[in-house]
GUDO-410081 format. One line per 2 residues: number of its first residue (from 1); their letters; for each residue x, z, y of C-alpha. Coordinates in steps of 0.02 Angstrom, whole numbers, plus 50000, padded with zeros to 5 digits. Each point is the difference from the previous one (the first is absolute). Example, Ala and Ser with C-alpha at 12.3 -4.5 7.8 and 13.67 -1.06 7.14 Angstrom:
2
1 = AS = 50615,50390,49775 ~ 50069,49967,50172
% end
This chain:
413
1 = XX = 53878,54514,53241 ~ 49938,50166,49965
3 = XX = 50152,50046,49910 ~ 50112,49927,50144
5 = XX = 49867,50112,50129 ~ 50040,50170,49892
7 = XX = 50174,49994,49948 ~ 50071,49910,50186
9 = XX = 49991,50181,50084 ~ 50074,50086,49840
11 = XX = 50170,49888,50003 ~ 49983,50000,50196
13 = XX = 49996,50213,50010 ~ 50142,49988,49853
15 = XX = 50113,49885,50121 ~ 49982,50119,50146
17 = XX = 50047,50148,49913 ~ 50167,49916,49923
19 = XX = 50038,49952,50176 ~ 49959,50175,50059
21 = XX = 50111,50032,49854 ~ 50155,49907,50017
23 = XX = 49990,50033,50187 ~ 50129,50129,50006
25 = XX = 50103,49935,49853 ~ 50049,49822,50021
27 = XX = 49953,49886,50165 ~ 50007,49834,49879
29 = XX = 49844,49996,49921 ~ 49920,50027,50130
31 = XX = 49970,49833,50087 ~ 49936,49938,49819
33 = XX = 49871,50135,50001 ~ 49949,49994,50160
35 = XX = 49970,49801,49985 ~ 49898,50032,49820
37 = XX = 49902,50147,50092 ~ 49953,49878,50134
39 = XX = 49938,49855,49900 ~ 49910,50087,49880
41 = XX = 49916,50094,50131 ~ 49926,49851,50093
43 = XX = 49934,49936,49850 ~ 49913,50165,49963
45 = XX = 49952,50019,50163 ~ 49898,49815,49981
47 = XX = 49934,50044,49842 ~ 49958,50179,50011
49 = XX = 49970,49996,50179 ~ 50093,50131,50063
51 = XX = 50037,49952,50160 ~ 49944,50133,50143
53 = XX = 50073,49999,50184 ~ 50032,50204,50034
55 = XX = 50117,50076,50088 ~ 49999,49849,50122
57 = XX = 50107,50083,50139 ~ 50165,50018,49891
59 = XX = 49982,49859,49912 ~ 49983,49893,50169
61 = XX = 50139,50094,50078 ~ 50104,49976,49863
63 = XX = 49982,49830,49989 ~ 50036,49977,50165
65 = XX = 50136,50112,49999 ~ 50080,49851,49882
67 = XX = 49936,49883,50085 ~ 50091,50060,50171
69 = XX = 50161,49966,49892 ~ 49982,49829,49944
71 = XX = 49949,49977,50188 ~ 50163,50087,50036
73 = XX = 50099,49855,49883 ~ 49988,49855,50116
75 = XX = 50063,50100,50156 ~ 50136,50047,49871
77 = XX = 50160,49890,50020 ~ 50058,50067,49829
79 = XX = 49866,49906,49904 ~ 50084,50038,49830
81 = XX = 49998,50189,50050 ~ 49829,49998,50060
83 = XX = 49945,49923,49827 ~ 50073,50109,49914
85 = XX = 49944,50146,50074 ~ 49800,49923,49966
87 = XX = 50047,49966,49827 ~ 50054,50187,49977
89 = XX = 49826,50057,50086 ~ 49884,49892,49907
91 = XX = 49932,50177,49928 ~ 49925,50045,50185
93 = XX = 49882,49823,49968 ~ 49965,50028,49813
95 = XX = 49957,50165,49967 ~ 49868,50007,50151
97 = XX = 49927,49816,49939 ~ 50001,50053,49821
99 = XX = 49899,50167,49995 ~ 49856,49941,50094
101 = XX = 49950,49956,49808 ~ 49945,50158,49954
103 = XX = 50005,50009,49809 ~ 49858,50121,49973
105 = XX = 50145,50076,49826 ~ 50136,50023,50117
107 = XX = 49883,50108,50104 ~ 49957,50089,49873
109 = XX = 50180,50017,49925 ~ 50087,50026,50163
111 = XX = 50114,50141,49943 ~ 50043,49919,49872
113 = XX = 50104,49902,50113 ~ 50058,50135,50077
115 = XX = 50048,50077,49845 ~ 50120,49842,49931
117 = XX = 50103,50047,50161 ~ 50029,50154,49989
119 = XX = 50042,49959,49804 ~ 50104,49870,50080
121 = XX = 50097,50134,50100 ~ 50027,50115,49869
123 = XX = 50076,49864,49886 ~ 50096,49936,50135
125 = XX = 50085,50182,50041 ~ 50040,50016,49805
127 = XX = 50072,49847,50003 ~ 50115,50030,50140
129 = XX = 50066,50172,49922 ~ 50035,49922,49851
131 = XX = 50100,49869,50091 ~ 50081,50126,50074
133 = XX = 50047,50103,49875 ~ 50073,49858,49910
135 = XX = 50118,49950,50141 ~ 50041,50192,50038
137 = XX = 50178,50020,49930 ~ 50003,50175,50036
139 = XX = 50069,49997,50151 ~ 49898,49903,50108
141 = XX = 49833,50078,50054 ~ 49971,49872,50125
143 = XX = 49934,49872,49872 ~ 49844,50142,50003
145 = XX = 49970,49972,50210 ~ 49955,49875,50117
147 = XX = 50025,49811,49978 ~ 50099,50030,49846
149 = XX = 49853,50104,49928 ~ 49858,49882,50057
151 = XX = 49934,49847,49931 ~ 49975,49922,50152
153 = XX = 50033,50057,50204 ~ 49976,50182,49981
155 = XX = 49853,50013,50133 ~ 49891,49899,49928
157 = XX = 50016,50081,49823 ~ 49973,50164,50102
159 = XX = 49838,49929,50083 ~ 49944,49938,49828
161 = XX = 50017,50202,49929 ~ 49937,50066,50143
163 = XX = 49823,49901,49992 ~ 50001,50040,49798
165 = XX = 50009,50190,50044 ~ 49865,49965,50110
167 = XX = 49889,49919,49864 ~ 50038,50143,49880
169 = XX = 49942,50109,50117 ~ 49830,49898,50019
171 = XX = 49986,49985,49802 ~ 50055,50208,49992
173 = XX = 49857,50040,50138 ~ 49875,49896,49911
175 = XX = 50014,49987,49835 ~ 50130,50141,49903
177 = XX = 49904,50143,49982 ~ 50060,50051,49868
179 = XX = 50178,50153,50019 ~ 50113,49896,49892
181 = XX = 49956,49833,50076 ~ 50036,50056,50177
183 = XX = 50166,50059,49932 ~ 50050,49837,49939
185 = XX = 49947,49945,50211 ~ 50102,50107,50053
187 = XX = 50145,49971,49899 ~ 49991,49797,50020
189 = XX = 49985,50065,50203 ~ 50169,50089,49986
191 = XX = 50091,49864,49903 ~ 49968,49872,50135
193 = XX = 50048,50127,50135 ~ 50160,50018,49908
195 = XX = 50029,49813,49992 ~ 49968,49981,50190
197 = XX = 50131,50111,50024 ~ 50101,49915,49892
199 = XX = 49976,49839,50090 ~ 50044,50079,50165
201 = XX = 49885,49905,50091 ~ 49966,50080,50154
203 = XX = 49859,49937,50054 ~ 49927,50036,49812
205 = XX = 50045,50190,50042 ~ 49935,49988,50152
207 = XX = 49819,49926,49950 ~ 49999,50119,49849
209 = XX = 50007,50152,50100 ~ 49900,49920,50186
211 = XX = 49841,49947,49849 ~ 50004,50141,49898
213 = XX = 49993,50117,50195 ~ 49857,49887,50061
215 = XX = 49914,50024,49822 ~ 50029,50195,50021
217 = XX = 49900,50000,50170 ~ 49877,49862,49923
219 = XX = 49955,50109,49853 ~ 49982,50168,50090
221 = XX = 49882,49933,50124 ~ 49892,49907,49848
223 = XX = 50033,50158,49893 ~ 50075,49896,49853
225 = XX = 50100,50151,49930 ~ 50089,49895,49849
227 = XX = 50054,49858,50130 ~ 50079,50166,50116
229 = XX = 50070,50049,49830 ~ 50079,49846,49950
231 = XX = 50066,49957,50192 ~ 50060,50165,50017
233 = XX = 50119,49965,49846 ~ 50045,49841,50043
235 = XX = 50036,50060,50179 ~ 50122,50157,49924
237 = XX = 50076,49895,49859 ~ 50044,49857,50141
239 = XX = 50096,50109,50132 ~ 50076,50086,49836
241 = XX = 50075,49856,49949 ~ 50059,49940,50172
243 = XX = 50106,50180,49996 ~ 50062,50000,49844
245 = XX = 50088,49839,50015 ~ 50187,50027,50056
247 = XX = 50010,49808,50044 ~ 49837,49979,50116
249 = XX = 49961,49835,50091 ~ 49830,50099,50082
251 = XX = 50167,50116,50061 ~ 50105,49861,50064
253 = XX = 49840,49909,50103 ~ 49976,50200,50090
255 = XX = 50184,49981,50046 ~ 49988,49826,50054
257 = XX = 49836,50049,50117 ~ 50084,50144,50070
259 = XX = 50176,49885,50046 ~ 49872,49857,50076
261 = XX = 49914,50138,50108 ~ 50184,50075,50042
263 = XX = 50087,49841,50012 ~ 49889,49851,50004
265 = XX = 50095,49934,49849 ~ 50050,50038,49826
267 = XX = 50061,49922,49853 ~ 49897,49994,49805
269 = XX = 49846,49912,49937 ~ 49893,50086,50142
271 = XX = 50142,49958,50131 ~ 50002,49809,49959
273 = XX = 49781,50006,50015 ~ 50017,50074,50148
275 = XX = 50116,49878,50085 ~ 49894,49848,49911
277 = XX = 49837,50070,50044 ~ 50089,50022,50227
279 = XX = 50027,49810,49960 ~ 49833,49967,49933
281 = XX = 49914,50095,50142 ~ 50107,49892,50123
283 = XX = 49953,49839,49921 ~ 49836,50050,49990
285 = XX = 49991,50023,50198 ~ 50059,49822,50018
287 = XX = 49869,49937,49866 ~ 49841,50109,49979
289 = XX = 49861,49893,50054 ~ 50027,49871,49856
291 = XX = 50151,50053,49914 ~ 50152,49894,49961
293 = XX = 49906,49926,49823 ~ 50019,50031,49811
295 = XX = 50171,49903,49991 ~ 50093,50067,50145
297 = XX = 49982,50186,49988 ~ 50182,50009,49919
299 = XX = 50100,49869,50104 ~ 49920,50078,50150
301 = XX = 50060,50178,49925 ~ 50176,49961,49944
303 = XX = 50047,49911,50182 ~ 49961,50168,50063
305 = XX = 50086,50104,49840 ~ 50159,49890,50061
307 = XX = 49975,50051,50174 ~ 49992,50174,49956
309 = XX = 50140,49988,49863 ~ 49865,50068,49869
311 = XX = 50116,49930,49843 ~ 49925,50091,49877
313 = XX = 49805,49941,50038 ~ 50080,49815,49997
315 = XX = 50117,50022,49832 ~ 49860,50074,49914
317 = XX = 49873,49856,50075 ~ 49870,50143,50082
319 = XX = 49849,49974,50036 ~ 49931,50119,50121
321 = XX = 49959,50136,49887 ~ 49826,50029,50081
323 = XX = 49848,49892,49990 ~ 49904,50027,50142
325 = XX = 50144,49983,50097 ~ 50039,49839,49870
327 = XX = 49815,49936,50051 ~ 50016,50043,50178
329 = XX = 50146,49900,50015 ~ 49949,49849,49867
331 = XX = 49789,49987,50065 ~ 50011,50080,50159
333 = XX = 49860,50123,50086 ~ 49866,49898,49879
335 = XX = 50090,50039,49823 ~ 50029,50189,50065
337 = XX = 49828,50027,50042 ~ 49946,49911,49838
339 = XX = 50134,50121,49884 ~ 49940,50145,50099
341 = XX = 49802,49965,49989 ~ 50010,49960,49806
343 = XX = 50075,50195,50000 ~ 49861,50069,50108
345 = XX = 49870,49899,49893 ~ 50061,50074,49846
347 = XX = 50013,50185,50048 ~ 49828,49989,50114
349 = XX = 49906,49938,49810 ~ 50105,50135,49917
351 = XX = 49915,50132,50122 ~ 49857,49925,49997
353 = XX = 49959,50020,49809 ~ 50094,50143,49981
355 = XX = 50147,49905,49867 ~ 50143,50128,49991
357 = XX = 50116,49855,49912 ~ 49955,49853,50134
359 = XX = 50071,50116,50130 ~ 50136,50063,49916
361 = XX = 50063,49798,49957 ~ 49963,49963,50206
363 = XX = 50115,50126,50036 ~ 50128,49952,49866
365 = XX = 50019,49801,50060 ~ 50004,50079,50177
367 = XX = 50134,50121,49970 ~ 50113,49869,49892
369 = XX = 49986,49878,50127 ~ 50079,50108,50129
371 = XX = 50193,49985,49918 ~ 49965,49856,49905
373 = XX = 49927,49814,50030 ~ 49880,50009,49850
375 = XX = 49895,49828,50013 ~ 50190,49914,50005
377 = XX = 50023,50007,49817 ~ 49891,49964,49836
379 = XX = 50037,50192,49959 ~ 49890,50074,50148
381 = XX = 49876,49857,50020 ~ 49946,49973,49839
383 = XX = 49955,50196,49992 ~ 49927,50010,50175
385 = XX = 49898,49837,50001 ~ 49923,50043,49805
387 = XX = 49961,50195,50023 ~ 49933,49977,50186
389 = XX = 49876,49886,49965 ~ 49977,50059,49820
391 = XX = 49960,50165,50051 ~ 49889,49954,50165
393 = XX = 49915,49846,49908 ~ 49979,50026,49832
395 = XX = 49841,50138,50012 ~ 49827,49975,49962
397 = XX = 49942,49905,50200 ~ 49863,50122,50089
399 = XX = 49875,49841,50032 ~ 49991,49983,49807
401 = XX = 49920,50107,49891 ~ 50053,50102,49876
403 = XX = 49886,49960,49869 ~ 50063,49811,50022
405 = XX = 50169,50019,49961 ~ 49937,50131,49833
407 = XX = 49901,49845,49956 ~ 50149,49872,50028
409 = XX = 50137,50112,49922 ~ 49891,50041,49840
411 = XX = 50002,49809,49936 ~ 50187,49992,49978
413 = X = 50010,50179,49949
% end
């Protein structure tokens, strides 16, 4: 037993960094890892006793945030839908349930975690050039952009880079003091810019240079003069790139805006949101206190896509490309409120103990869920669900003290 008791949270803190790992390589080992982390923690939660209730306001919100959508099933009339669409958020009830064991190694080797993804990214953006460079027959540069470029949808690869530049700059402000390591920061900093540029996502652009102005005004105020450094790069290097591309997606969106304000219409990617997301709205007013359900959000949609002879959204099977208009519509005013609250929870603790990268993730999820429906696919809630709660739960609780945990942590050591 005392074996089992010191080497459970070893193989459990192993697990969590392979699926921090893996995260932004491959989605299908996942699931397996996730199911291994889960088990293995409830046993080492009995037998270690590990279990502490903190951070009780996001974890209950969260929960009920799910909770709202299996409600939202049996209103559904598309019960296969509305199944589905639980199955894919399972991550919104496991992560919260799961890290109220707090293994007293994982809060001691929290970074470590954080570390395997950014490793993670910087494998997975090797990968991809290499891919590329084999299918590049000298001709075709597009095999190095966009969906032909990425491993997966191109946003979520550029939300993945974006929160590993913001870890690197968390490991650069507290730990490389040394010339040559900071180098090597800023280096790994520009090779992921490079690769979000690459990707064209623009919402990855976008939340590159929105984080690394809110980190400029957030470090000058706190007089952090590497972190106004490092944003300040990442901030010139980011509108760089947007002008030295002669293809530019971040271009074409500007146009697009300026036709809609013109016009009221346009055609492109941003043209075909903005129709969906008139649609949405309209639905929305006929639905908002309790929403249409899980399973009904598209056939509601695509009646109205036909009414409004949207042919792309329904050839390409769109969803609405937003989630808080996608939970507005699905759970109504109470899923809304919930989405929204979870947000203000996380950026209100962020604040309130003065974490640079909690606020910086808050505003990532909320800026990526503006042009895309991120808790819709395994991609974006897999990611959200794990570093929300991760990040807000996983820290040494204020009731309990410190020398505890010291004493707890140094018999598996």
């Amino acid at each position: 037993m005392n074996k089992l008791r010191k080497y459970l949270p070893k193989v459990n803190l192993s697990i969590l960094m392979v699926l921090a790992f893996v995260m932004p390589i491959h989605l299908r080992f996942i699931p397996v890892l996730i199911v291994l982390f889960v088990l293995l923690t409830i046993v080492d939660g009995f037998i270690n006793k590990t279990f502490l209730f903190s951070q009780k306001k996001m974890v209950i919100t969260g929960l009920l945030f799910f909770l709202i959508h299996i409600a939202s099933v049996f209103y559904s009339d598309n019960k296969t839908l509305a199944w589905f669409d639980i199955e894919v958020k399972l991550s919104l009830f496991i992560f919260p349930i799961v890290f109220l064991f707090k293994n007293p190694l994982l809060l001691k080797r929290k970074n470590w975690v954080l570390n395997s993804f950014v490793l993670g990214s910087i494998v997975s953006s090797i990968a991809m050039l290499i891919i590329a460079f084999f299918r590049f027959d000298g001709t075709n540069s597009q095999v190095f952009y966009y969906t032909s470029f990425s491993l997966f949808h191109p946003s979520y690869m550029a939300m993945y880079f974006v929160f590993s530049i913001l870890i690197i700059i968390q490991i650069m402000d507290k730990d490389l003091k040394k010339l040559n390591h900071r180098i090597i920061g800023y280096l790994s900093i520009l090779f992921l810019l490079i690769l979000i540029s690459f990707l064209q996502s623009k919402a990855g652009i976008l939340s590159s240079i929105a984080i690394s102005l809110y980190y400029l005004v957030y470090s000058f105020l706190r007089f952090r003069t590497l972190v106004m450094r490092i944003s300040f790069f990442i901030l010139a290097v980011s509108v760089s790139l947007v002008f030295a591309q002669k293809t530019n997606r971040l271009q074409a969106m500007a146009q697009s805006v300026e036709k809609i304000s013109e016009q009221g219409q346009t055609t492109g990617s941003t043209g075909i949101r903005y129709s969906m997301w008139k649609v949405a709205v309209e639905a929305i007013g006929e639905h908002w206190l309790f929403g249409v359900g899980s399973g009904d959000i598209k056939p509601i949609l695509f009646q109205k896509y036909k009414v409004q002879k949207l042919e792309d959204a329904i050839k390409n099977n769109y969803n609405i490309h937003n989630q808080y208009l996608e939970t507005f519509l699905g759970q109504g005013l109470i899923g809304i409120f919930l989405l929204l609250y979870l947000l203000y929870l996380g950026i209100r603790e962020a604040f309130r103990k003065k974490k640079l990268l909690w606020s910086g993730f808050i505003i990532l999820i909320a800026l990526n869920m503006g042009p895309e429906s991120m808790l819709n696919t395994q991609m974006g809630v897999v990611f959200i669900a794990f570093f929300y709660y991760f990040l807000f739960t996983i820290n040494p609780p204020e009731s309990v003290p410190i020398k505890k945990l010291d004493k707890l942590s140094s018999t598996i050591d």
